[in-house]
C-alpha positions as CSV (number, residue, x, y, z in Angstrom):
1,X,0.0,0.0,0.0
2,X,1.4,3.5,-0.8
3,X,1.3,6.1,2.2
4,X,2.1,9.9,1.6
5,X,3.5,9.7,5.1
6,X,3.9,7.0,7.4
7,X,2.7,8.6,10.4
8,X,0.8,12.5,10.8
9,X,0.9,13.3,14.7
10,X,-1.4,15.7,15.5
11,X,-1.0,18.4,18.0
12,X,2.7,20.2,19.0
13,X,2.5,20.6,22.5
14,X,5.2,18.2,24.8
15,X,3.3,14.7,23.5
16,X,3.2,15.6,20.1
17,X,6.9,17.0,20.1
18,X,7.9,13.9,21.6
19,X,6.4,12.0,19.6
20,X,7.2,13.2,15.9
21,X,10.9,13.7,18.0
22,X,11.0,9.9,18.6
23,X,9.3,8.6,15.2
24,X,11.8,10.7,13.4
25,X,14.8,9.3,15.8
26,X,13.3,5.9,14.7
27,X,13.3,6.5,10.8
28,X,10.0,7.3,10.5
29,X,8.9,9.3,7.9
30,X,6.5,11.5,10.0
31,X,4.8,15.1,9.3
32,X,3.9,17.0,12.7
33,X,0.9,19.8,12.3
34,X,-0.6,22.3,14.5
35,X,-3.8,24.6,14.7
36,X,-2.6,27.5,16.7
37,X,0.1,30.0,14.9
38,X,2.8,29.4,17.2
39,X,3.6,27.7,20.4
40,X,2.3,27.9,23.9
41,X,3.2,31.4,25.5
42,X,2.0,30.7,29.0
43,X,3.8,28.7,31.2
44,X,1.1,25.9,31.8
45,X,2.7,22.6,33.4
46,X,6.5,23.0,35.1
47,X,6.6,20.0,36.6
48,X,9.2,17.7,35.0
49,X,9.8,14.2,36.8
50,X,12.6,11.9,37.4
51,X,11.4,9.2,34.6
52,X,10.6,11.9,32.0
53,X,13.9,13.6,32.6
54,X,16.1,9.9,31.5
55,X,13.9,9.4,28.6
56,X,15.3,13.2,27.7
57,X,18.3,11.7,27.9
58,X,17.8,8.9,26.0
59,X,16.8,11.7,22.9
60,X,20.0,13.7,24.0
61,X,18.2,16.3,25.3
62,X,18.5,16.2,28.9
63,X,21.5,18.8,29.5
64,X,19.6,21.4,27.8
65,X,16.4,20.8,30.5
66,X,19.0,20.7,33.2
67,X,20.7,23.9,32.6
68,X,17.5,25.8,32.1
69,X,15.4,24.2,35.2
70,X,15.0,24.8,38.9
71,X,15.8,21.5,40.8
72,X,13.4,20.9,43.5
73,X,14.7,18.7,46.1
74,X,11.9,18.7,49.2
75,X,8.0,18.6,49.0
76,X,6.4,20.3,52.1
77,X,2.9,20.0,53.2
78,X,1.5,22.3,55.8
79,X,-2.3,22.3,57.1
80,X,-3.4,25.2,59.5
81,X,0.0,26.5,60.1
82,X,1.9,23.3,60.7
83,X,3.9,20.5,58.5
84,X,2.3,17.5,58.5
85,X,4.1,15.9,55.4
86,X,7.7,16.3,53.6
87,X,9.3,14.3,50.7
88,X,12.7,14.3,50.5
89,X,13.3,13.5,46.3
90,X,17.0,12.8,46.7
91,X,16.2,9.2,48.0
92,X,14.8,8.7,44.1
93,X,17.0,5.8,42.8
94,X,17.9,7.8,39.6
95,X,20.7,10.2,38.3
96,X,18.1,12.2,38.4
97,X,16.7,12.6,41.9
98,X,14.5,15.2,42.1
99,X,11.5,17.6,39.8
100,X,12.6,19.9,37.8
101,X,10.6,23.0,37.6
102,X,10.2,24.5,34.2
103,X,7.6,26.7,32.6
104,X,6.1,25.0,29.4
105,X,7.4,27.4,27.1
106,X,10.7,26.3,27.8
107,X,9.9,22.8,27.6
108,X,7.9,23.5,24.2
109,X,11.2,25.5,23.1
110,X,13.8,22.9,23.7
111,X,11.7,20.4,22.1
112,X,10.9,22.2,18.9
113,X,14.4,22.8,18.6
114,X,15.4,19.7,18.8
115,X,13.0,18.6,15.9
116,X,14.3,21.1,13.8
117,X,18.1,19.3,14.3
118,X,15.9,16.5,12.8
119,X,15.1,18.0,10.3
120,X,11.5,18.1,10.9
121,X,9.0,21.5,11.5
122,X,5.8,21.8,12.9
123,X,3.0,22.5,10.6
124,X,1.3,25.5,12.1
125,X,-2.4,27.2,11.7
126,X,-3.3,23.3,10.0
127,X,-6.6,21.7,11.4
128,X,-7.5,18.3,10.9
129,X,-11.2,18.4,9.5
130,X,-11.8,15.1,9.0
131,X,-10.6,11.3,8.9
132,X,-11.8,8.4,7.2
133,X,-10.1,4.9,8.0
134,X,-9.5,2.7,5.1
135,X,-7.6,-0.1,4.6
136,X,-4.4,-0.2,6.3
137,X,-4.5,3.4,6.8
138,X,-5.9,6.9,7.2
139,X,-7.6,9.6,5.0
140,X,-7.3,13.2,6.8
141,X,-8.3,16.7,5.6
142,X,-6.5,19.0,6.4
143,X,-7.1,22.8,6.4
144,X,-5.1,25.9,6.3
145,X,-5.4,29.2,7.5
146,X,-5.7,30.9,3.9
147,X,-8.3,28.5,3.1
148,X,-6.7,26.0,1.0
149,X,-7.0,21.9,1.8
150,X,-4.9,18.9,1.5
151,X,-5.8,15.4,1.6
152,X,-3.7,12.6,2.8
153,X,-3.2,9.4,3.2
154,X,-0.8,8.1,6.0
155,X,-0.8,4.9,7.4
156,X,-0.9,5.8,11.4
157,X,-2.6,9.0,13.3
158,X,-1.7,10.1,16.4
159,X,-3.7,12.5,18.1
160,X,-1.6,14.2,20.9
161,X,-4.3,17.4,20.6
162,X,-5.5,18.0,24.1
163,X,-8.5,17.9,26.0
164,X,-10.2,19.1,23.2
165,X,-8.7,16.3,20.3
166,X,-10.4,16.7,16.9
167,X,-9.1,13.5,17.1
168,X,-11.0,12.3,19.2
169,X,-14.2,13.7,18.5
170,X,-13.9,12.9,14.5
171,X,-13.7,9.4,16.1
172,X,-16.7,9.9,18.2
173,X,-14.8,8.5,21.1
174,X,-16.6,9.2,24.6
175,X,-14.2,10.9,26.9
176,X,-16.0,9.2,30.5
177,X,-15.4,11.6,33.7
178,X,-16.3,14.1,36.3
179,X,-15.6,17.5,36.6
180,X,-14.8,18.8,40.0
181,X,-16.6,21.4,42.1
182,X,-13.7,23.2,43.0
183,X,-12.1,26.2,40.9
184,X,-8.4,26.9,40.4
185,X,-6.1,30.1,39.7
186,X,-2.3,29.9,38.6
187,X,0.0,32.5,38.7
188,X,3.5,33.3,37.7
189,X,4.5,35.8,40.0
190,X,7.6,37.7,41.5
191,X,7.2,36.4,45.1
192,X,9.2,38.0,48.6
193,X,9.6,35.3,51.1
194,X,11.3,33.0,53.3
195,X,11.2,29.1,52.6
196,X,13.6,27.2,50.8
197,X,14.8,27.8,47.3
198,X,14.6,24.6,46.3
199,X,11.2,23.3,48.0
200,X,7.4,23.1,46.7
201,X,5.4,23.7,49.4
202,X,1.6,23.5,49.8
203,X,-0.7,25.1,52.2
204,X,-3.8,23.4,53.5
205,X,-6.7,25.3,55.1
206,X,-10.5,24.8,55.4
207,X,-11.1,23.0,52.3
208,X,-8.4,25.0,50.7
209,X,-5.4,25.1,49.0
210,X,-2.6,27.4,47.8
211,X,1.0,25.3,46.1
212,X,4.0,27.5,45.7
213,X,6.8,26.3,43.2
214,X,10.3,27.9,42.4
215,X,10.4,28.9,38.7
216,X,13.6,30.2,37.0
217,X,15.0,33.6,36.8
218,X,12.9,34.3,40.5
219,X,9.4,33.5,39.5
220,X,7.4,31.7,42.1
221,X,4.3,29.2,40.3
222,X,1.3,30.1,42.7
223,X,-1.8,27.7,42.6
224,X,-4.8,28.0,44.5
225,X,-7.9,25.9,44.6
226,X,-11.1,27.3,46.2
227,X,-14.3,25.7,47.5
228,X,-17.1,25.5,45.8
229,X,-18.7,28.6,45.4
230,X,-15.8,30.5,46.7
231,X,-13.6,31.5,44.2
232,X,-13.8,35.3,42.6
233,X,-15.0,36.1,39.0
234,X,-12.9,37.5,36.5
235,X,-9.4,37.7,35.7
236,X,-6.7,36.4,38.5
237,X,-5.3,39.9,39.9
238,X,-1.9,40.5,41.7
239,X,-4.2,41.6,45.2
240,X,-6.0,37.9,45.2
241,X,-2.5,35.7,44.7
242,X,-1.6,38.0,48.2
243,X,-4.7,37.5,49.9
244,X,-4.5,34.1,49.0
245,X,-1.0,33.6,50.3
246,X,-2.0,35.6,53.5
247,X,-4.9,33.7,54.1
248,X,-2.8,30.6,54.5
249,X,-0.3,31.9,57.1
250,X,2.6,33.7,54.6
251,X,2.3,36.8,56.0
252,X,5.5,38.3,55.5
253,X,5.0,37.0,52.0
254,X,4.5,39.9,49.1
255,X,3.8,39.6,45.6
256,X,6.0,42.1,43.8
257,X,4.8,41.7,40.5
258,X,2.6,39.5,38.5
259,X,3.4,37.8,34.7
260,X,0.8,35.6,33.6
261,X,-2.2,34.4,35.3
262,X,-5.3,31.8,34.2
263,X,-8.9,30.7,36.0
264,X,-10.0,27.4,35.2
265,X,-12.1,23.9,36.3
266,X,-10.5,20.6,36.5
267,X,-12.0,17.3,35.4
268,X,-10.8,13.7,35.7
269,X,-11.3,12.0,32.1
270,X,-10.3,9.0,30.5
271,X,-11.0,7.6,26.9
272,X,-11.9,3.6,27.0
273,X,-9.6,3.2,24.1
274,X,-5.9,4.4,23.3
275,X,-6.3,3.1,20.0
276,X,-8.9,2.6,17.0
277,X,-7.9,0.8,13.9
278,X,-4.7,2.8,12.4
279,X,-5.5,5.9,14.7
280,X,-4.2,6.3,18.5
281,X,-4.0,8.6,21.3
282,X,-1.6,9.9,23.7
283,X,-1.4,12.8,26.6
284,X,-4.4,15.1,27.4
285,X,-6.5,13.9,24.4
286,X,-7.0,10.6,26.4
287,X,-6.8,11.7,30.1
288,X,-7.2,15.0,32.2
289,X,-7.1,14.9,35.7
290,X,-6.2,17.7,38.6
291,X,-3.0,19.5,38.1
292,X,-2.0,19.0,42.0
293,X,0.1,15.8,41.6
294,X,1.8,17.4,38.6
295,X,1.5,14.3,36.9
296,X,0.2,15.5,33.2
297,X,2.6,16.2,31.0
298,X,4.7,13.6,32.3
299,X,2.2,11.2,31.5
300,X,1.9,12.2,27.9
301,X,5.5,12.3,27.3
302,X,5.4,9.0,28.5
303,X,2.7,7.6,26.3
304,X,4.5,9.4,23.4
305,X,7.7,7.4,24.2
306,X,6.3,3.9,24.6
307,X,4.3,4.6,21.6
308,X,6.6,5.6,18.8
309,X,9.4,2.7,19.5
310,X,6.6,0.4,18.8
311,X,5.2,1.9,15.6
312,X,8.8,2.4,13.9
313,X,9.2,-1.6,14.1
314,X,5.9,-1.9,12.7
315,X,6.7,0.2,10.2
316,X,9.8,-1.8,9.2
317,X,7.7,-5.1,9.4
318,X,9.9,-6.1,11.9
319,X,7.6,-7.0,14.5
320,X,4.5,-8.6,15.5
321,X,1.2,-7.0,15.5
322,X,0.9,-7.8,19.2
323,X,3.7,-5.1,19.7
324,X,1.4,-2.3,18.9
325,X,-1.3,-3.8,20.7
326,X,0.5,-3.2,23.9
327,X,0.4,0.6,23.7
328,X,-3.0,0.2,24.9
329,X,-2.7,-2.2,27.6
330,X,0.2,-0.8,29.2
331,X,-0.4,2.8,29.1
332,X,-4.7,2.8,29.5
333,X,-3.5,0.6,33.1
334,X,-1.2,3.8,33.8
335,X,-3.7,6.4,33.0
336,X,-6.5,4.6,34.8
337,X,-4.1,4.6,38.2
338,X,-3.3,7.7,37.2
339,X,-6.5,9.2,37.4
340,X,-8.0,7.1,40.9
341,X,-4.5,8.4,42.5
342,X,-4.4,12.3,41.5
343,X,-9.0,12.3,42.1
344,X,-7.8,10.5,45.7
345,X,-5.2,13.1,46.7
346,X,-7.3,16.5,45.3
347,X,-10.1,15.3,47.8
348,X,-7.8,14.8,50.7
349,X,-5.8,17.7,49.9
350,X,-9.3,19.8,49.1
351,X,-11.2,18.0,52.4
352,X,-13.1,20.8,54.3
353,X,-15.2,18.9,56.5
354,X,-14.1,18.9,60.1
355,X,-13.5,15.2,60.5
356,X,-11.7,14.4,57.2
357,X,-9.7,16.9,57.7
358,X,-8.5,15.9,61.3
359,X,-8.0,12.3,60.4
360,X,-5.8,13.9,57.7
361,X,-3.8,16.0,59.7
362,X,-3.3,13.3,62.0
363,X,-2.3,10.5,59.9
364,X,0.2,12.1,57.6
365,X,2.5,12.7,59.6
366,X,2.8,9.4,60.4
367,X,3.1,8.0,57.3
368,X,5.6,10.5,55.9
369,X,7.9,10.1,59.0
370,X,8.3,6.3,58.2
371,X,11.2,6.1,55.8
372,X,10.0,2.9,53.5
373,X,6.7,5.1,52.9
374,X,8.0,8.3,52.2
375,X,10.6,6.3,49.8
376,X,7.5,4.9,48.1
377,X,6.0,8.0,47.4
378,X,9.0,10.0,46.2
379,X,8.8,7.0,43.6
380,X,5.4,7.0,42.9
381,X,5.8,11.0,42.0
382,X,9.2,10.6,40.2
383,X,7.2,8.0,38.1
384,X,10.2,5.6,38.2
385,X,7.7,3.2,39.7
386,X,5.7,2.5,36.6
387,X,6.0,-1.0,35.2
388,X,3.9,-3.2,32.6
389,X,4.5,-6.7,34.3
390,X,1.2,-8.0,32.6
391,X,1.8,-6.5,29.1
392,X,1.1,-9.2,26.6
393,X,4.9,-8.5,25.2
394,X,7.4,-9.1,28.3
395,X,8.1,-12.4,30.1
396,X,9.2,-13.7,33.1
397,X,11.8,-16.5,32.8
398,X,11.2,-18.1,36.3
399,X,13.2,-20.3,37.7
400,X,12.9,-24.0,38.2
401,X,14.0,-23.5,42.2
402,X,13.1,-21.5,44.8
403,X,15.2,-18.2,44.7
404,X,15.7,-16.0,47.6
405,X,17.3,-12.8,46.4
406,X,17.4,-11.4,50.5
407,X,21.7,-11.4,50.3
408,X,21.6,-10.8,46.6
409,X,19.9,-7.2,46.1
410,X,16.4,-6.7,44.6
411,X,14.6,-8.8,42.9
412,X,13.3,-7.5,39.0
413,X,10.7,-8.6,37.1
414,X,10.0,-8.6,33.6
415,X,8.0,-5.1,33.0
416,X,9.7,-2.9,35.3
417,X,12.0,-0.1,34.2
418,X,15.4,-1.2,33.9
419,X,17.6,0.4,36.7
420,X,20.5,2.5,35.6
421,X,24.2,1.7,37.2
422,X,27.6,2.5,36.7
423,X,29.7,-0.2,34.8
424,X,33.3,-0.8,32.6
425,X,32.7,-2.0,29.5
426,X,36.1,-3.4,28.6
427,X,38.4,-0.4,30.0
428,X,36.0,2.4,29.7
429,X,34.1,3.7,32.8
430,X,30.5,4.7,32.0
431,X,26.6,4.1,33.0
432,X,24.5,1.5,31.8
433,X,21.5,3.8,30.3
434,X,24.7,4.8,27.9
435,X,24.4,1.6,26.3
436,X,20.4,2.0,25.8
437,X,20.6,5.5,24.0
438,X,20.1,4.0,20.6
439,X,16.7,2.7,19.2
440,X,18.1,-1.1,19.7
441,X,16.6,-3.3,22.8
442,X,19.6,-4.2,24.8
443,X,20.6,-7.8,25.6
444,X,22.4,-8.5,29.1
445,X,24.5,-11.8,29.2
446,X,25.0,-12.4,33.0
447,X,27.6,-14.9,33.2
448,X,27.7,-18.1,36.0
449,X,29.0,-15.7,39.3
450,X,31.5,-18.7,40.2
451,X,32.7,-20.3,36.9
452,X,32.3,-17.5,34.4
453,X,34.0,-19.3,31.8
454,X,31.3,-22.0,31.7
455,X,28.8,-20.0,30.2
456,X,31.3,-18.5,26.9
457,X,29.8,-21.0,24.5
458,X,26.5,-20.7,24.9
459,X,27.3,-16.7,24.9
460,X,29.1,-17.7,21.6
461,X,25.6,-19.0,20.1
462,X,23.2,-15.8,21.6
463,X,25.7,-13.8,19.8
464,X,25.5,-15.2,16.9
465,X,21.8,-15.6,17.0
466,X,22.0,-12.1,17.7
467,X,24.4,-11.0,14.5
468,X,22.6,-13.2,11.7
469,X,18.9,-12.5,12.5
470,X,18.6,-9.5,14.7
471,X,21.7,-7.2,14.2
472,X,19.3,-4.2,13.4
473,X,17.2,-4.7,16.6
474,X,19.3,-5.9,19.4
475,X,22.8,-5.0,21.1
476,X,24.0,-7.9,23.1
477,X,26.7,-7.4,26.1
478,X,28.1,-9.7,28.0
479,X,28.6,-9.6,31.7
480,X,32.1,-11.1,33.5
481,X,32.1,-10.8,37.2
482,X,35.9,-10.1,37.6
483,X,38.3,-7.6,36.2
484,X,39.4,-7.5,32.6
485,X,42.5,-9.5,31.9
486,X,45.2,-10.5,29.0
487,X,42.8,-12.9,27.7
488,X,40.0,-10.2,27.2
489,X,41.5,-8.3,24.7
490,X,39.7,-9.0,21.7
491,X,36.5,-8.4,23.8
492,X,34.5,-5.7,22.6
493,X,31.1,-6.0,24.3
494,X,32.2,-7.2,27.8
495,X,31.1,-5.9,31.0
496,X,33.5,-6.4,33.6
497,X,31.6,-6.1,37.3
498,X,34.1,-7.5,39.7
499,X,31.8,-6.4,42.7
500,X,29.0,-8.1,41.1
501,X,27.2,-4.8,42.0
502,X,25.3,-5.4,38.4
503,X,24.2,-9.2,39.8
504,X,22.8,-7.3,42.8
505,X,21.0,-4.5,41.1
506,X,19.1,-6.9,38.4
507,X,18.7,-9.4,41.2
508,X,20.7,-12.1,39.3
509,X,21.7,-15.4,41.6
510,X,24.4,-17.1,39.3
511,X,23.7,-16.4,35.7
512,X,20.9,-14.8,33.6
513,X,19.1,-13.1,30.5
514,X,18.2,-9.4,30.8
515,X,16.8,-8.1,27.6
516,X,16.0,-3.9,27.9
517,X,13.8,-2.3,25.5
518,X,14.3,0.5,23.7
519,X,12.3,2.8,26.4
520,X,13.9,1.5,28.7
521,X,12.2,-1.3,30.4
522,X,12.7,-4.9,30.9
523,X,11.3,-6.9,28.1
524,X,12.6,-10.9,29.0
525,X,14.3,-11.9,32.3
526,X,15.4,-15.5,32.8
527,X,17.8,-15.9,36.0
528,X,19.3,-18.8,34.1
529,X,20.7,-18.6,30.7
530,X,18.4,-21.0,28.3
531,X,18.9,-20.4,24.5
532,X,15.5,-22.3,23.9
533,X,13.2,-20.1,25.8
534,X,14.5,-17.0,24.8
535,X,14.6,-17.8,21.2
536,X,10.9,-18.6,21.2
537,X,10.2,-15.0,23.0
538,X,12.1,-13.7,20.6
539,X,9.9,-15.9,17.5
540,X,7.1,-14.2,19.2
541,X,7.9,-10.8,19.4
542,X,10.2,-10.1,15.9
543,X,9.5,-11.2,12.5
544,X,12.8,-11.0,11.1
545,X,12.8,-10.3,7.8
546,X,13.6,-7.2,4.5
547,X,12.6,-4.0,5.6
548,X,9.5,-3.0,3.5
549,X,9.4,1.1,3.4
550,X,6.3,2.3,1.8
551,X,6.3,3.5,-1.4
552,X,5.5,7.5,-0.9
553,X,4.8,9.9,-3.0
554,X,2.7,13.0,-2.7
555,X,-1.2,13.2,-3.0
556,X,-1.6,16.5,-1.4
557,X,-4.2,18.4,-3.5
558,X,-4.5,22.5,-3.6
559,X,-1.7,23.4,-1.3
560,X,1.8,24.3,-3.5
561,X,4.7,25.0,-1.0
């Protein structure tokens, strides 16, 4: 079948940067478009996570977020005066411990710049006016501003649109939800005071809520969330921000000067359905929720990232179908947590009934104070937590014994995010996630921890499996626990881990099979190392064979560039 494009994302905000970023990374041929004029001038979401920030660094982009962003390193709850809850981010087990605060401009910026590198441009003031599913593909409309139209035919849409997807609604999908009573105001604001310069801290009072951020260049985030009823009309002026911050104890606090400001109602929505037919979802246009967790764009970059690895291997016809199938199952399981999790901490946060409130007040502090809980949800923010241990396309080698991995470090299962260490590979000092910055899934030989040299000929056969059949998809390594010697020389893919500190982190007893995907998570883990079972896995999941790019050329009708 002939495409004019292999894929159209629709929407440039974050998701749909990220993902025409990624597709293009991967070798898709991908066209990006856009109904607004230019990019988003208001700052919008800041908050950008632990897990988001190393799948920046897996696109190279990380250093530039870093140098622009705020660090914040403690979250700090108060309720009628007093702290009842703190998170300390540095206990995050990444490279990466703590949230970076950064207005979505900047985000939007770095991103589009990026693309450009790629060689790709957004397609601005272009609407999608309608879609049409045939075959193996898509037929869009599209419409400029001047009037003229286009029609095309690409084999996959991706609607990263928004709340308010044209995606979604030319699909006539039902966006299920509630919309909540209260009313919030943000504010970027130039803010006198005394906490922490690298804290968040939220005020709880009555039913409630004011969250101050650190932004760059001395700008303070400011959101408030008011009972129902409560909240004024209009525009958010510089006198309510200060009334608000007064009203919850900061009364030496004073708002010097104001920059951008918005009034708004949250709802918690959810699509049923990621995906229909050649046509998928990602970010707000399948799931809204309340902005307190600071979980949304995070989200959405996610989605974007699991997403587009899976369609460039389709593309190629180098997969099987069940591949793209898991986009849905793994990442409608995260949104729906998502969305119980955020509506479950806006109503405790928002609680204004007497009793709620006290049982509040009184348990938190008891649950941040314990270090294994406060651990946990320093995680469960950083959204290093997130695993897909029942997708359809990882598997769980178990053992044939009993293993009890208490002396031997954590133990992994197939599905969770692959941890990051330090390593050698031959002579050269570096970090794991180094090795998983290219498009390949990345295989981890794990030789016997006693007699290493026992396991070199089947490690002969996985590599050669690896170099005839699947030399464009995976990167095989393989792991010595001991220090390089004279008979290593010619090794060019060894991992030397004379502490074993790589055994302990993957939770591997003697010997094993690690294989990470290309975003990052484990795919197959066997703590033994069986040729059969992982060639059948990997029967399952490729179907080796010739690259098939589609044959494009242009249909676009009307519109001369």
């Amino acid at each position: 079948m002939d495409y004019d494009t292999d894929a159209l994302v629709v929407g440039a905000g974050p998701t749909g940067l990220v993902m025409a970023s990624e597709l293009a990374r991967n070798g898709v041929q991908c066209r990006i478009i856009d109904r607004l004029p230019q990019g988003s001038r208001e700052s919008k979401a800041l908050s950008i996570h632990a897990r988001t920030l190393e799948l920046f660094e897996k696109m190279g982009i990380v250093d530039s977020f870093l140098a622009r962003g705020i660090k914040i390193k403690r979250l700090s709850v108060y309720s009628h005066h007093r702290c009842i809850a703190h998170v300390d981010t540095r206990s995050i087990p990444s490279r990466y411990p703590f949230m970076l605060s950064l207005p979505q401009t900047e985000t939007e910026h770095i991103l589009s710049e990026h693309l450009l590198r790629q060689g790709l441009e957004v397609e601005r003031e272009v609407t999608l006016a309608g879609l049409r599913q045939v075959n193996d593909g898509v037929e869009v409309l599209l419409q400029y501003a001047d009037g003229q139209e286009e029609q095309l035919y690409t084999r996959w849409l991706v609607g990263c649109d928004g709340p308010h997807s044209s995606v979604r609604h030319l699909l006539g999908m039902d966006f299920v939800g509630v919309k909540f009573e209260q009313s919030f105001a943000l504010a970027d604001i130039y803010l006198d005071w005394y906490m922490p310069p690298q804290q968040a801290t939220f005020f709880l009072q009555n039913g409630e809520f004011v969250g101050c951020f650190p932004l760059p260049d001395s700008l303070h985030r400011i959101i408030v969330a008011y009972k129902a009823g409560t909240a004024p009309e209009g525009i958010v002026t510089q006198e309510e921000i200060q009334y608000a911050l007064e009203r919850s104890g900061l009364k030496e606090a004073r708002v010097r000067d104001m920059l951008w400001s918005s009034r708004f109602q949250v709802s918690q929505r959810k699509v049923r359905h990621y995906r229909q037919g050649s046509v998928f979802l990602a970010g707000d246009a399948c799931h809204i929720h309340s902005p307190i967790a600071g979980q949304g764009m995070n989200t959405g970059i996610q989605d974007a990232f699991n997403l587009a690895w899976k369609l460039a291997l389709t593309c190629k016809h180098e997969v099987s179908p069940r591949v793209l199938d898991s986009y849905e199952v793994e990442r409608e399981h995260v949104g729906r947590k998502l969305l119980r999790g955020t509506e479950l901490i806006s109503r405790l946060v928002l609680a204004h009934d007497s009793l709620p409130s006290r049982v509040r007040d009184h348990v938190a502090p008891l649950l941040s104070n314990n270090n294994f809980i406060r651990k946990q949800l320093a995680n469960t923010i950083s959204q290093v937590q997130i695993a897909y241990k029942h997708s359809p396309i990882v598997h769980d080698q178990q053992p044939k014994s009993l293993y009890s991995p208490l002396q031997e470090g954590e133990r992994r299962q197939a599905g969770e995010r692959a941890p990051d260490i330090h390593i050698l590979l031959g002579n050269t000092p570096m970090r794991l996630y180094v090795l998983c910055r290219s498009t390949h899934h990345v295989l981890l030989v794990f030789t016997n921890r006693q007699q290493p040299d026992q396991d070199l000929e089947i490690w002969g056969k996985l590599d050669t499996l690896i170099k005839q059949k699947y030399r464009d998809l995976i990167d095989a390594y393989l792991i010595l626990p001991r220090q390089p010697g004279i008979k290593d020389s010619g090794r060019t893919r060894a991992i030397y881990d004379a502490h074993e500190a790589i055994y302990a982190t993957y939770g591997i007893a003697n010997n094993g099979l690690v294989l990470i995907r290309p975003d990052g998570y484990i795919a197959y883990l066997d703590h033994s190392i069986e040729l059969k079972p992982f060639q059948s896995y990997l029967n399952n999941i490729f179907t080796v064979g010739q690259p098939q790019p589609a044959n494009i050329f242009s249909r676009a009708l009307l519109r001369k560039r």
